[in-house]
KELOSE-788324 format. One record per residue (C-alpha): residue number from 1; residue in one letter; x, y, z. Coordinates in Angstrom, 3 decimals, padded with zeros to 6 digits. Layout:
% residues N
nr = NUM rest = A c1 = X c2 = Y c3 = Z
...
This chain:
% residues 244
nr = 1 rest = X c1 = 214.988 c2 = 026.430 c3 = 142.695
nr = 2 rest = X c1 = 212.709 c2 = 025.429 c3 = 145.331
nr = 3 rest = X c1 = 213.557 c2 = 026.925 c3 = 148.883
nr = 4 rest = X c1 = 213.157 c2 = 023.947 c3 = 151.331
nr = 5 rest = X c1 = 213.565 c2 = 026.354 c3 = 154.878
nr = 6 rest = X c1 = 211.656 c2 = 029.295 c3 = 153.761
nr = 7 rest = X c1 = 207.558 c2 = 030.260 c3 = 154.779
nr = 8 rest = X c1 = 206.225 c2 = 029.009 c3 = 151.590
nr = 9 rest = X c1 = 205.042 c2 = 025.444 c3 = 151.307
nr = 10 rest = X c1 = 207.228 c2 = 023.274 c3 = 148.878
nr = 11 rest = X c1 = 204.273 c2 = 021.710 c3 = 146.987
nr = 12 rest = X c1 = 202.960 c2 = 025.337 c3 = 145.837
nr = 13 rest = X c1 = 206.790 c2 = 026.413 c3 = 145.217
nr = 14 rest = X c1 = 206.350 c2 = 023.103 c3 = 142.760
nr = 15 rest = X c1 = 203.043 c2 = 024.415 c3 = 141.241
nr = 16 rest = X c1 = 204.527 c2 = 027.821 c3 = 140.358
nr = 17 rest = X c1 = 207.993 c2 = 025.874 c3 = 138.991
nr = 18 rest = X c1 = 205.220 c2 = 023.862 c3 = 137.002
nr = 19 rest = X c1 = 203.045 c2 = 026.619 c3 = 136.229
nr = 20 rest = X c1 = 206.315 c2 = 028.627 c3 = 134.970
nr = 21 rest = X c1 = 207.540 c2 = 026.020 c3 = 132.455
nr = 22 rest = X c1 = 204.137 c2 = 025.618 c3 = 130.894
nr = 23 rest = X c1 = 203.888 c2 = 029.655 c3 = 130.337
nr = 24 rest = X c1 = 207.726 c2 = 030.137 c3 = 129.383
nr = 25 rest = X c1 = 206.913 c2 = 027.339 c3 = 126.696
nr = 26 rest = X c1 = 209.274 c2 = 024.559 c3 = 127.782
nr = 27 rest = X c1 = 206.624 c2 = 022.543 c3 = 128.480
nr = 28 rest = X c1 = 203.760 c2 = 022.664 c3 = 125.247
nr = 29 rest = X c1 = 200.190 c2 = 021.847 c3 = 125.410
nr = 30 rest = X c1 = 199.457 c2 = 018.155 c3 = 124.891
nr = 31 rest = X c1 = 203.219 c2 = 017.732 c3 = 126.066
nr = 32 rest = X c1 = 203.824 c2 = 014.562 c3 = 128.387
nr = 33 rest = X c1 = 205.613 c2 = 015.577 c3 = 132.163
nr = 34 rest = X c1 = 208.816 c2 = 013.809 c3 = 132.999
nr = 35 rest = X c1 = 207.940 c2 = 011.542 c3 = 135.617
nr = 36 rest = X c1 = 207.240 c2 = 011.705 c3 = 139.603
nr = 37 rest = X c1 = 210.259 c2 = 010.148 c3 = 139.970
nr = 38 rest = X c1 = 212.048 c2 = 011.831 c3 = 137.577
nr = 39 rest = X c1 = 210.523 c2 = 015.650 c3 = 138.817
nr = 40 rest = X c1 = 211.324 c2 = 014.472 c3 = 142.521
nr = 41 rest = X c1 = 214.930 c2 = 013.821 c3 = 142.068
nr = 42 rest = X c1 = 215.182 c2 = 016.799 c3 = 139.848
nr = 43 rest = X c1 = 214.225 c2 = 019.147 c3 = 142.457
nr = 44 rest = X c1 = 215.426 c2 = 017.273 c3 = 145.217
nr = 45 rest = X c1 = 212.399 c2 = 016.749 c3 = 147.363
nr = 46 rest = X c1 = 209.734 c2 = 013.832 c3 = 147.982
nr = 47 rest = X c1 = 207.557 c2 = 012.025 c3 = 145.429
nr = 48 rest = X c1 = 204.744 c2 = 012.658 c3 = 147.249
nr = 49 rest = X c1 = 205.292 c2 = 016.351 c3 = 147.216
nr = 50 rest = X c1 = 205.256 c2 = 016.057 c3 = 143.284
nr = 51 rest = X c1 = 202.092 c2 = 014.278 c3 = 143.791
nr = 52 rest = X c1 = 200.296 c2 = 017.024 c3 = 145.668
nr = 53 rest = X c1 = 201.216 c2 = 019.647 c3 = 143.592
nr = 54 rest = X c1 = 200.453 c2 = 017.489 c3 = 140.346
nr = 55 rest = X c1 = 196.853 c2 = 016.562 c3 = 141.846
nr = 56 rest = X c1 = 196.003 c2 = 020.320 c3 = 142.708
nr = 57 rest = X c1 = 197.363 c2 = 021.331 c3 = 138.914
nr = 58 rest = X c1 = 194.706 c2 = 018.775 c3 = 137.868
nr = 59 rest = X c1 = 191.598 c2 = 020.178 c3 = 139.598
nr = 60 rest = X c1 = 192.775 c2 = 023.651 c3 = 138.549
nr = 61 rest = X c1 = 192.410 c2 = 022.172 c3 = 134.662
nr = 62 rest = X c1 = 196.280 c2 = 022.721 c3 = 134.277
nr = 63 rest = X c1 = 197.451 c2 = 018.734 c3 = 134.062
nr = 64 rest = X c1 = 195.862 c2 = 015.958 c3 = 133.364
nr = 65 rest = X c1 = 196.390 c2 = 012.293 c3 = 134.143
nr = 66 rest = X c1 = 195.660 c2 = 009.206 c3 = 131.213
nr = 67 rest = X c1 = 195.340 c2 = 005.865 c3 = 132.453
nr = 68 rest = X c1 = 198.488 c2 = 003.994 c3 = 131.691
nr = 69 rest = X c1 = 200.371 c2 = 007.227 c3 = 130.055
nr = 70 rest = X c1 = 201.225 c2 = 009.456 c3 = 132.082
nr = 71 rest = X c1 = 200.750 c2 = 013.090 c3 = 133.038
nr = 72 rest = X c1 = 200.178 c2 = 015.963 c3 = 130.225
nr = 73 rest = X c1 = 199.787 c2 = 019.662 c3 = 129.703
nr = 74 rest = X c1 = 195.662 c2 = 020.586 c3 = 129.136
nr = 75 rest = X c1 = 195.591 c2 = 021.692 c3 = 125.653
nr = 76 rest = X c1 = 192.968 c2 = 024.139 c3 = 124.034
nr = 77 rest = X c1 = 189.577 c2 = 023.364 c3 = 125.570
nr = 78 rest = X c1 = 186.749 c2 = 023.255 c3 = 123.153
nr = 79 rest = X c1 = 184.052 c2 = 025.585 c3 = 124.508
nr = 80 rest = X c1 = 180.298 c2 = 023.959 c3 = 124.761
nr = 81 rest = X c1 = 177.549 c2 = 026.584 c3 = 124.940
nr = 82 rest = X c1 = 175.642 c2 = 025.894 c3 = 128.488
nr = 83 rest = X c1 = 172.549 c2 = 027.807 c3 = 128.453
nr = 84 rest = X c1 = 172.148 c2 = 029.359 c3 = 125.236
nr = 85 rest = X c1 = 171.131 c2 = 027.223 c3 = 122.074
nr = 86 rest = X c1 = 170.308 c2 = 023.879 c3 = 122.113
nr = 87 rest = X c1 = 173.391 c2 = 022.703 c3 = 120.403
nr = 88 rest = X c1 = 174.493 c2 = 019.095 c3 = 120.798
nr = 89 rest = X c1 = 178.482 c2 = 018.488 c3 = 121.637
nr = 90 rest = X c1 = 179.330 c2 = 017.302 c3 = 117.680
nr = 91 rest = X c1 = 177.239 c2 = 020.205 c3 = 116.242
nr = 92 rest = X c1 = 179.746 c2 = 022.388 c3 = 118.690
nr = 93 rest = X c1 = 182.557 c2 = 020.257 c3 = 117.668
nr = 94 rest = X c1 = 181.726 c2 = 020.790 c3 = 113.494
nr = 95 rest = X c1 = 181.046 c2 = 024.539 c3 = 114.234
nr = 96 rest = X c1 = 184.224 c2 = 024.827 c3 = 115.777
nr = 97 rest = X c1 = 186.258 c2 = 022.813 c3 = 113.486
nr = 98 rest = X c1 = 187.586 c2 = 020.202 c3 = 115.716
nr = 99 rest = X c1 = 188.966 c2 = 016.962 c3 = 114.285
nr = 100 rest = X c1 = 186.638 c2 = 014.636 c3 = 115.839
nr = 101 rest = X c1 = 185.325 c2 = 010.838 c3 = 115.417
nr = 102 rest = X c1 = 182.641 c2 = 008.625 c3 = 116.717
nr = 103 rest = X c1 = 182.537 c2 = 005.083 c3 = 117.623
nr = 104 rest = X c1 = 179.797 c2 = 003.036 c3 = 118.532
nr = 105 rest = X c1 = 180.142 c2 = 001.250 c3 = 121.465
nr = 106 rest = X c1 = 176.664 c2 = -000.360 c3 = 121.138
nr = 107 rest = X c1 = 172.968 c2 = -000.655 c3 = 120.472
nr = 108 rest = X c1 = 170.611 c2 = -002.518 c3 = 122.261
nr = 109 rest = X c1 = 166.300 c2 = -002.420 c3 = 122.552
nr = 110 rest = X c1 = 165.411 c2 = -002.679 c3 = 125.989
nr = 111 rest = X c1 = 162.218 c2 = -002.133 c3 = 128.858
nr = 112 rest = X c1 = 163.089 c2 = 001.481 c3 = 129.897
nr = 113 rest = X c1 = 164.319 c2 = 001.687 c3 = 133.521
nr = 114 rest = X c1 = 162.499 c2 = 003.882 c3 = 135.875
nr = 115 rest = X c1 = 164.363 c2 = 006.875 c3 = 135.588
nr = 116 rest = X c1 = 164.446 c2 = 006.578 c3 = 131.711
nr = 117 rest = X c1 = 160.298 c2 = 005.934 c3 = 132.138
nr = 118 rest = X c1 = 160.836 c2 = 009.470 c3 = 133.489
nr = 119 rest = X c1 = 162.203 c2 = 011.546 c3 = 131.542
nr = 120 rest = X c1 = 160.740 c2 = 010.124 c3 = 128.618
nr = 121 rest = X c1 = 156.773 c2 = 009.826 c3 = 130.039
nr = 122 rest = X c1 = 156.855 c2 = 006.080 c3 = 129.359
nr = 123 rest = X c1 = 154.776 c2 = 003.134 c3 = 130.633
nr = 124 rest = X c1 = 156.853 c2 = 000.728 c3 = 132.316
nr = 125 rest = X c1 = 156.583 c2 = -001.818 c3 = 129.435
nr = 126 rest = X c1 = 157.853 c2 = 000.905 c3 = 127.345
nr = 127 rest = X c1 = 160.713 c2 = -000.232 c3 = 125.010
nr = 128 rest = X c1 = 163.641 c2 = 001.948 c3 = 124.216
nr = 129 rest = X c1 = 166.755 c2 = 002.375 c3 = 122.445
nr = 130 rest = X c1 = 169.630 c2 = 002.289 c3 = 124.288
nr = 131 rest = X c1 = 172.609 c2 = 004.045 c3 = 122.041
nr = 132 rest = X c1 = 176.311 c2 = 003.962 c3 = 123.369
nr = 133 rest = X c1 = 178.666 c2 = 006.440 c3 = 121.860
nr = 134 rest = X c1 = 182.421 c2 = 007.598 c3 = 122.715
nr = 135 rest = X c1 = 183.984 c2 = 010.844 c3 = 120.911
nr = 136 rest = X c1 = 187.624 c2 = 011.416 c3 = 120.034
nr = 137 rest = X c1 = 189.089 c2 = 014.536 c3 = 119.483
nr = 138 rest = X c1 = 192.755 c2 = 013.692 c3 = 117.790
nr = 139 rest = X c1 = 192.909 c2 = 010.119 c3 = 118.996
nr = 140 rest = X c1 = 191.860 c2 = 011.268 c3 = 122.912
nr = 141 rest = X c1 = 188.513 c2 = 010.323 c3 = 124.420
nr = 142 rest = X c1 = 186.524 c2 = 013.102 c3 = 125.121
nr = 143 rest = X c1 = 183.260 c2 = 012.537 c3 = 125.689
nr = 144 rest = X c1 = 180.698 c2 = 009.306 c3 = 126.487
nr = 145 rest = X c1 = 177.615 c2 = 009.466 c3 = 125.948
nr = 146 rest = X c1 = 174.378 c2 = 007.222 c3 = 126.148
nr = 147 rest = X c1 = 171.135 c2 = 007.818 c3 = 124.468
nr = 148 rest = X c1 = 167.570 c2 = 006.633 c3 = 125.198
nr = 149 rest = X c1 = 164.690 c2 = 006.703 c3 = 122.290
nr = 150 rest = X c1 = 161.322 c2 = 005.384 c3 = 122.348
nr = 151 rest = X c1 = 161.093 c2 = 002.355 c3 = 120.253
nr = 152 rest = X c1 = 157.580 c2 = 003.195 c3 = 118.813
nr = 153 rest = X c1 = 159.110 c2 = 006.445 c3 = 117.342
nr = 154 rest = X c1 = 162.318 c2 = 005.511 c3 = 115.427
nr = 155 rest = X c1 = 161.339 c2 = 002.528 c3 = 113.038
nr = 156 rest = X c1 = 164.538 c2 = 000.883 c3 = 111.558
nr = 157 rest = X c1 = 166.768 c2 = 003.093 c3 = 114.183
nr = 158 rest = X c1 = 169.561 c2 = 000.257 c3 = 113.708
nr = 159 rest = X c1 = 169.869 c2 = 001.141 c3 = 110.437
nr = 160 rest = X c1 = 171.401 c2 = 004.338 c3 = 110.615
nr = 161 rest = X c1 = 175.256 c2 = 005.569 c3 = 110.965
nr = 162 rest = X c1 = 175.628 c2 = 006.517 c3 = 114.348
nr = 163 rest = X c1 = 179.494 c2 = 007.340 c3 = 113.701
nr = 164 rest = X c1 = 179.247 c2 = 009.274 c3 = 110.583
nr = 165 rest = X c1 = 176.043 c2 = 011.022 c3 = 111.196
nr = 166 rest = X c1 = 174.787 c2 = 013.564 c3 = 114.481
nr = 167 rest = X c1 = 171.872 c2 = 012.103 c3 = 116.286
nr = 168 rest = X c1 = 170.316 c2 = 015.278 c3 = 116.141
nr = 169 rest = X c1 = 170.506 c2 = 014.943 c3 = 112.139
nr = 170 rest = X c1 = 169.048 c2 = 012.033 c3 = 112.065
nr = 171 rest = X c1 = 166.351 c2 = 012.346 c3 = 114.425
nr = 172 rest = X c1 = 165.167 c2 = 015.891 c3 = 112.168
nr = 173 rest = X c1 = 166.368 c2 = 014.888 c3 = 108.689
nr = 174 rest = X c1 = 165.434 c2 = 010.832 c3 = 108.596
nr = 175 rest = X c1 = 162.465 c2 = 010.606 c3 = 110.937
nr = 176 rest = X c1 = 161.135 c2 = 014.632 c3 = 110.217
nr = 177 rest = X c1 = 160.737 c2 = 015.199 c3 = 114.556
nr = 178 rest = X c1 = 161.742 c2 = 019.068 c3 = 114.426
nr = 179 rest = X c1 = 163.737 c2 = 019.507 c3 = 118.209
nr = 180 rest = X c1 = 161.952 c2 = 022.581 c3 = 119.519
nr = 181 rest = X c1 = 163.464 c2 = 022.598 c3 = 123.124
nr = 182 rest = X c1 = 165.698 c2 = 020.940 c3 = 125.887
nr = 183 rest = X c1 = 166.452 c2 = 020.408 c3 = 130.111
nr = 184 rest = X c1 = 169.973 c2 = 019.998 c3 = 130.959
nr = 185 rest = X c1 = 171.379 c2 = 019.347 c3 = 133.608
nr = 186 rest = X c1 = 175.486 c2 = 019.481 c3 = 134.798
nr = 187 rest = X c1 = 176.705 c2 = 018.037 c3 = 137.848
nr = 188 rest = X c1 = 180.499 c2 = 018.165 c3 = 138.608
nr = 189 rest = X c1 = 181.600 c2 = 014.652 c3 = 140.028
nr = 190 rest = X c1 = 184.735 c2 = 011.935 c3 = 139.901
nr = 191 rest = X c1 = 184.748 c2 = 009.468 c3 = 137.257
nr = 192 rest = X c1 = 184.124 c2 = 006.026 c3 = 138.643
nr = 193 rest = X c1 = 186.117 c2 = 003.019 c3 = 137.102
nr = 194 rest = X c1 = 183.851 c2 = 002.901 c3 = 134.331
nr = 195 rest = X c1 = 184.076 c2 = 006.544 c3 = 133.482
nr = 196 rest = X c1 = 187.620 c2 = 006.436 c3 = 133.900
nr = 197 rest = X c1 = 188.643 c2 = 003.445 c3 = 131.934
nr = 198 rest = X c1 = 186.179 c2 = 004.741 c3 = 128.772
nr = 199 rest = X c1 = 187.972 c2 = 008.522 c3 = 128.922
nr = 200 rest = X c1 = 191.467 c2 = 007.195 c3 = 129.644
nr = 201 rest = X c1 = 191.493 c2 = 009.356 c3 = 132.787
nr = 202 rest = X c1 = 192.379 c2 = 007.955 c3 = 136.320
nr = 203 rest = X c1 = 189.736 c2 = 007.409 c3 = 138.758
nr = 204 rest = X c1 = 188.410 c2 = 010.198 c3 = 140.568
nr = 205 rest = X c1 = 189.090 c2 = 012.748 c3 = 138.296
nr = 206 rest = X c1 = 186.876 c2 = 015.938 c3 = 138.024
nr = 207 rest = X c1 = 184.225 c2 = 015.549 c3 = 135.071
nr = 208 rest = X c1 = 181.149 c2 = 016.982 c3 = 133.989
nr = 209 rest = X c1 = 178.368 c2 = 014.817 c3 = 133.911
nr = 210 rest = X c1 = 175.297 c2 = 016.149 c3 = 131.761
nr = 211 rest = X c1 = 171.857 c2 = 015.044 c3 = 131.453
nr = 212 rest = X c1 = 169.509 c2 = 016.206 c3 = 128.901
nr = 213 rest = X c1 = 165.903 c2 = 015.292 c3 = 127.457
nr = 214 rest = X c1 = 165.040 c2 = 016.911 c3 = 124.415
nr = 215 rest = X c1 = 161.684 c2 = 017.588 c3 = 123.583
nr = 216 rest = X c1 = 158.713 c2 = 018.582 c3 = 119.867
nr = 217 rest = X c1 = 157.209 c2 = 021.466 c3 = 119.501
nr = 218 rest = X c1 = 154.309 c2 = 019.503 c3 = 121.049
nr = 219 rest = X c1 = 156.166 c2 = 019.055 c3 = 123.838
nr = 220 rest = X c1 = 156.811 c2 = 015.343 c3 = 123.725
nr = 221 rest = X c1 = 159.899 c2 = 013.841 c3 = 124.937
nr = 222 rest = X c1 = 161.797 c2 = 011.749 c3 = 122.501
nr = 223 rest = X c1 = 165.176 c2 = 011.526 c3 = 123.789
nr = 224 rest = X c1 = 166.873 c2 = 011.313 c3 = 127.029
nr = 225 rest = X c1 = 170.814 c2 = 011.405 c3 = 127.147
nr = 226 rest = X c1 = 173.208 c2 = 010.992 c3 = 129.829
nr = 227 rest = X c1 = 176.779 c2 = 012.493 c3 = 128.640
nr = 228 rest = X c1 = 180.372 c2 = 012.122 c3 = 130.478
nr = 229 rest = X c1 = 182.975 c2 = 014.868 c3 = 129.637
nr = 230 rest = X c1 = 186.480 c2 = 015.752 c3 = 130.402
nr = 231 rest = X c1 = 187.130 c2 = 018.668 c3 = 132.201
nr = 232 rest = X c1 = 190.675 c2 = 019.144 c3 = 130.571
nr = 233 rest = X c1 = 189.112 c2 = 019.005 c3 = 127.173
nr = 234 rest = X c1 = 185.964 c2 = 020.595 c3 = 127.532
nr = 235 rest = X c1 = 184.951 c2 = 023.889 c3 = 128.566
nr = 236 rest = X c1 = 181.255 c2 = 024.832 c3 = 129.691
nr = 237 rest = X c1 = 180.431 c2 = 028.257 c3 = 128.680
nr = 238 rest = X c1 = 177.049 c2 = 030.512 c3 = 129.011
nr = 239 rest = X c1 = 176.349 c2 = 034.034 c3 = 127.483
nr = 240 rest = X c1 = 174.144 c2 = 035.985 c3 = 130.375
nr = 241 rest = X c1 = 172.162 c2 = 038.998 c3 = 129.673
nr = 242 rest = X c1 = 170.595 c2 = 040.610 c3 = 132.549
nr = 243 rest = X c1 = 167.458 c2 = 042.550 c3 = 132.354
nr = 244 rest = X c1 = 165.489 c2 = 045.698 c3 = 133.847
C-alpha cells in the first residue's frame, strides 16, 4: 500500500491513496475521513505524515477541516461569477438552486470608520448601517458577510427581513435605488479566529475574502460590503473574451 523504502515521498504516496478512494467512490463527497489516528495506524506510518498530506489535500480544495468535526470530502462547489454581472452570492445561490438560509447575526447604526468613510464618500460624522449576515448551504456555513449603508438613505432599514429577503431586493424594490454598477475586490488569505469560528473551519485555512461597493446610475455609493467565503464551497469563476 504505501512503499516506505522506495524514491517517492510517503506523504504524496498518502495523497494519491487519498486521492484514489475519493475517485473510486469509497469515500463520497460531504463524507467524514476516519481519523489521523485511525489513517496512521491503517497504513502503518506517522500521524504527522497523515497530517501533511491532509493539509496539502486542503489547499488543493480536495479536504476540508470543520472546527470540532473532523475532516471531509469537498463536495460540489457552487460557482460565483467574478467579473461578469453584478450578481450578489444569494442571487447566484437562487439561480443555481442551492438550498440556502440566512441568519442575522446583527444590526447596529454607527459613525462610519475611515475606511467605510471611503468607500462610501462620507463625512466623518456620517452614520451607517452596519448589517451582519452568515449563509448556510445545507446546515454548513458558507459565507459571512457585513454590510455598510448610509443612514440618510435607508429610512426604517431595521424594519426589513434580512433573512428572508436579498439585500439587493430590498435596496431596488423597497427603497427604488436601481444598482447600475460595482468594484470588487478578492484577496486570497487564512481565516483568523474570528473567520474561522463563524465558517466552522480551522484557523488558517485558505478563504476568499471579497470587498465590494456598489454604486446608482449617478454614480453614488450606497453600499460597501466586506464578504468571507469558503474555498471548499465556493468557486470563483470569470467568462473572458479577448478582443482585436
Amino acid at each position: 500500500m504505501i512503499e516506505k523504502t522506495g524514491p517517492e515521498p510517503i506523504y504524496i504516496q498518502v495523497k494519491n491513496w487519498i486521492r484514489g478512494k475519493i475517485a473510486s467512490g469509497e469515500w463520497k463527497a460531504k463524507e467524514k475521513l476516519p481519523s489521523e489516528s485511525d489513517l496512521a495506524a491503517t497504513l502503518g506510518i506517522s500521524r504527522g505524515t497523515i497530517k501533511q498530506a491532509i493539509k496539502q489535500l486542503i489547499t488543493e480544495g480536495i479536504l476540508v477541516q470543520i472546527h470540532g468535526k473532523g475532516t471531509f470530502v469537498v463536495g460540489e462547489q457552487m460557482e460565483y461569477p467574478l467579473a461578469e454581472r453584478l450578481i450578489s452570492i444569494a442571487e447566484t445561490m437562487i439561480e443555481s438552486h442551492k438550498d440556502f438560509t440566512t441568519r442575522l447575526l446583527g444590526l447596529e447604526t454607527s459613525p462610519a470608520d475611515q475606511t467605510v468613510s471611503r468607500f462610501l464618500e462620507l463625512d466623518p460624522s456620517g452614520q451607517v448601517y452596519h448589517l451582519k449576515r452568515l449563509r448556510f448551504i445545507e446546515d454548513t456555513p458558507v459565507v459571512f458577510l457585513e454590510n455598510f449603508l448610509p443612514k440618510q438613505l435607508f429610512p426604517g432599514f431595521e424594519q426589513n427581513n434580512f433573512e428572508e429577503k436579498t439585500l439587493f431586493s430590498i435596496i431596488e424594490d423597497r427603497y427604488k435605488l436601481r444598482i447600475s454598477w460595482g468594484k470588487r475586490s478578492f484577496l486570497g488569505k487564512g481565516a483568523d479566529e474570528k473567520i474561522a469560528e463563524m465558517l466552522q473551519i480551522d484557523k488558517g485555512t485558505p478563504i476568499t475574502f471579497l470587498e465590494q461597493t456598489i454604486y446608482t446610475e449617478d454614480n453614488v455609493p450606497i453600499e460597501y460590503s466586506k464578504v468571507w467565503l469558503r474555498n471548499d464551497q465556493i468557486k470563483l469563476t470569470s467568462i473572458l473574451k479577448r478582443t482585436q
